[in-house]
C-alpha positions as CSV (number, residue, x, y, z in Angstrom):
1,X,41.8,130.9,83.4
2,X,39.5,130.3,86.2
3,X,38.5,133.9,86.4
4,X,35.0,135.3,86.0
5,X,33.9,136.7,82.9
6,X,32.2,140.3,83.2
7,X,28.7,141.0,82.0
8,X,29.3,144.0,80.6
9,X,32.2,142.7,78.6
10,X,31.7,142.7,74.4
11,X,31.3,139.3,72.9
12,X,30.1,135.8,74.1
13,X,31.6,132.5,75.3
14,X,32.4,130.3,72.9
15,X,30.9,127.3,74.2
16,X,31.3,125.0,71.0
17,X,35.5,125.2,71.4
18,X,35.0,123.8,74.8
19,X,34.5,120.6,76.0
20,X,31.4,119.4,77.6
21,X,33.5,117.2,80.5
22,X,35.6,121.0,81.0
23,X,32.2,122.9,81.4
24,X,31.0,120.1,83.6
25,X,34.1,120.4,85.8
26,X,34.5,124.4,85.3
27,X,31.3,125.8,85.2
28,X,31.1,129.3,83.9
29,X,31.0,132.1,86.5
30,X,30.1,135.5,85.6
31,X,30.6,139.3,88.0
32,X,28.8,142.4,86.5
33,X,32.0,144.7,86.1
34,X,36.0,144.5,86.4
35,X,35.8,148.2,86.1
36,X,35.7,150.5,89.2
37,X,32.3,151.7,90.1
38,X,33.2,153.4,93.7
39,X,34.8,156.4,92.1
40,X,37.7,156.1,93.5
41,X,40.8,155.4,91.5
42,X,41.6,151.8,93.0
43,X,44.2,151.1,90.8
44,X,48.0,151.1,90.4
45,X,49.4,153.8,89.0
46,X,52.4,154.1,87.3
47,X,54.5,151.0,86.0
48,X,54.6,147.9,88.3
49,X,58.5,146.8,89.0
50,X,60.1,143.6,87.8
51,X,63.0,141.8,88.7
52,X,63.9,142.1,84.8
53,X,63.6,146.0,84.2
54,X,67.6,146.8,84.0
55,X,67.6,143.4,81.6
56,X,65.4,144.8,79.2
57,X,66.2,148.5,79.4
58,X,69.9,147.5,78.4
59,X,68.5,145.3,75.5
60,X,66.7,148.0,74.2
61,X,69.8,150.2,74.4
62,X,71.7,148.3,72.7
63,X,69.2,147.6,69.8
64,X,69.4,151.8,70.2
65,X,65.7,152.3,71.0
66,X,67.1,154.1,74.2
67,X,69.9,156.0,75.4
């Protein structure tokens, strides 16, 4: 996906599903965290809009899951 892959994440690379010419051309990069280590909250909060919301809120009324 072309994004870095955090140290402290849980697991490993699975290097034998990937090519060797796509490692060649995409070499592995790494960062130490994703996660916030300023301690301040950095993050969105609360639901980010979409174009779609009122499309799927009337979906899920009429399957009855809302009112």
């Amino acid at each position: 996906m072309g994004i870095p892959v955090a140290e402290d994440m849980d697991g490993k690379i699975l290097l034998e599903a990937i090519s060797e010419d796509y490692r060649k051309n995409n070499p592995i990069k790494s960062i130490l965290t994703y996660e916030n280590t300023t301690g301040k909250e950095t993050r969105h909060q609360g639901p980010i809009p979409s174009p779609y919301d009122e499309i799927i809120k009337e979906r899920l009324r009429s399957l009855g899951y809302i009112q």
